[in-house]
C-alpha positions, -999 to 999 in steps of 0.1 A, spaced: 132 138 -73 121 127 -40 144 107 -20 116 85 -6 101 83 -41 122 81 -69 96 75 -90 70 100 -77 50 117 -104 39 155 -100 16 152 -128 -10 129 -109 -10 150 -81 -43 164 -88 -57 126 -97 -42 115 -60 -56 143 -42 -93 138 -55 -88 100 -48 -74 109 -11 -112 132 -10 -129 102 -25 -118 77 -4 -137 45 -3 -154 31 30 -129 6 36 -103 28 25 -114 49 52 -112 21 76 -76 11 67 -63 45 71 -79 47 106 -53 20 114 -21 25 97 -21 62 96 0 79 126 25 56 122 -3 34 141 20 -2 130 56 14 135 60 26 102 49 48 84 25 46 53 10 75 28 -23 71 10 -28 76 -25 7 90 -35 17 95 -73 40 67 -82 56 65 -117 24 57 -139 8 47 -106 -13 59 -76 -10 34 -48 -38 32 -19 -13 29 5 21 27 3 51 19 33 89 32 17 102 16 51 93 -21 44 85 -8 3 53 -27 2 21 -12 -17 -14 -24 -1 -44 -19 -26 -79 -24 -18 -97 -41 -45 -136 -35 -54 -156 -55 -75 -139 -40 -108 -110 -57 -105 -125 -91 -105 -125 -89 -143 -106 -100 -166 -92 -66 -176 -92 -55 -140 -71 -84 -135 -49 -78 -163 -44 -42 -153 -37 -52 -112 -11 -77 -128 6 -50 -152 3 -28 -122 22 -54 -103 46 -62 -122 61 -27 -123 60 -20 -86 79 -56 -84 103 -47 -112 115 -15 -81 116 -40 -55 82 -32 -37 58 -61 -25 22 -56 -35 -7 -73 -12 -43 -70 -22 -72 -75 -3 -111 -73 -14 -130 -44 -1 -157 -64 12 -129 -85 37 -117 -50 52 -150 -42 62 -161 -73 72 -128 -88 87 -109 -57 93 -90 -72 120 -77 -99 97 -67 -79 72 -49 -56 97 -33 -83 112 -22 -99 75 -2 -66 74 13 -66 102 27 -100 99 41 -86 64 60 -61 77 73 -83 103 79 -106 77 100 -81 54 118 -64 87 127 -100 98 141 -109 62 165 -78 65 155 -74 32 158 -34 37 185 -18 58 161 7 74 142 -24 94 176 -34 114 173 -10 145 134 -10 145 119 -34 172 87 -53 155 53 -36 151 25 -37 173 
């Protein structure tokens, strides 16, 4: 078990590591910004969780951030984010979604709407690892 991942799943490793080579463009363009610890904290891309392979995911402020393409605009793409949701909520990590077509158009919003999150969930004290951490950038 991985302390940072209790839930982490070796048997999608090989699913997460093509998806980390097959990254989408504005995948691509979100990592270039939160990778490095780039906000203050750190995040990992496409990492097997439980039945689940996140885009990007923080254990610091547990939050998940997904990038959505067209496919999940229908109805069982919606059903299947929702499902997906609902599990990651059930472990007490915040999911936030954002279209693909904002992070390339608008990926200073989108960058900003996440840092606002974590200083959102570090100003909630909602997880004891926040407390000595001054707020992102």
């Amino acid at each position: 078990m991985n302390r940072h991942m209790p839930d982490y799943n070796k048997n999608l490793i090989p699913t997460a590591k093509m998806l980390r080579r097959r990254m989408t463009h504005a995948e691509r363009m979100l990592w270039s910004h939160i990778r490095g610890n780039k906000l203050g904290v750190k995040f990992r891309r496409q990492v097997p969780f439980g039945p689940y392979i996140p885009d990007f995911y923080c254990h610091k402020a547990r939050l998940v951030v997904e990038l959505d393409g067209d496919q999940h605009s229908t109805p069982a793409g919606l059903a299947a984010d929702h499902k997906r949701d609902i599990y990651f909520g059930s472990i007490g990590i915040m999911v936030v979604r954002y279209r693909n077509i904002d992070m390339i158009h608008n990926t200073d919003g989108v960058v900003s709407a996440i840092v606002r999150i974590l200083n959102e969930r570090r100003g909630a004290r909602s997880n004891p690892d926040f407390q000595n951490e001054s707020d992102v950038q």
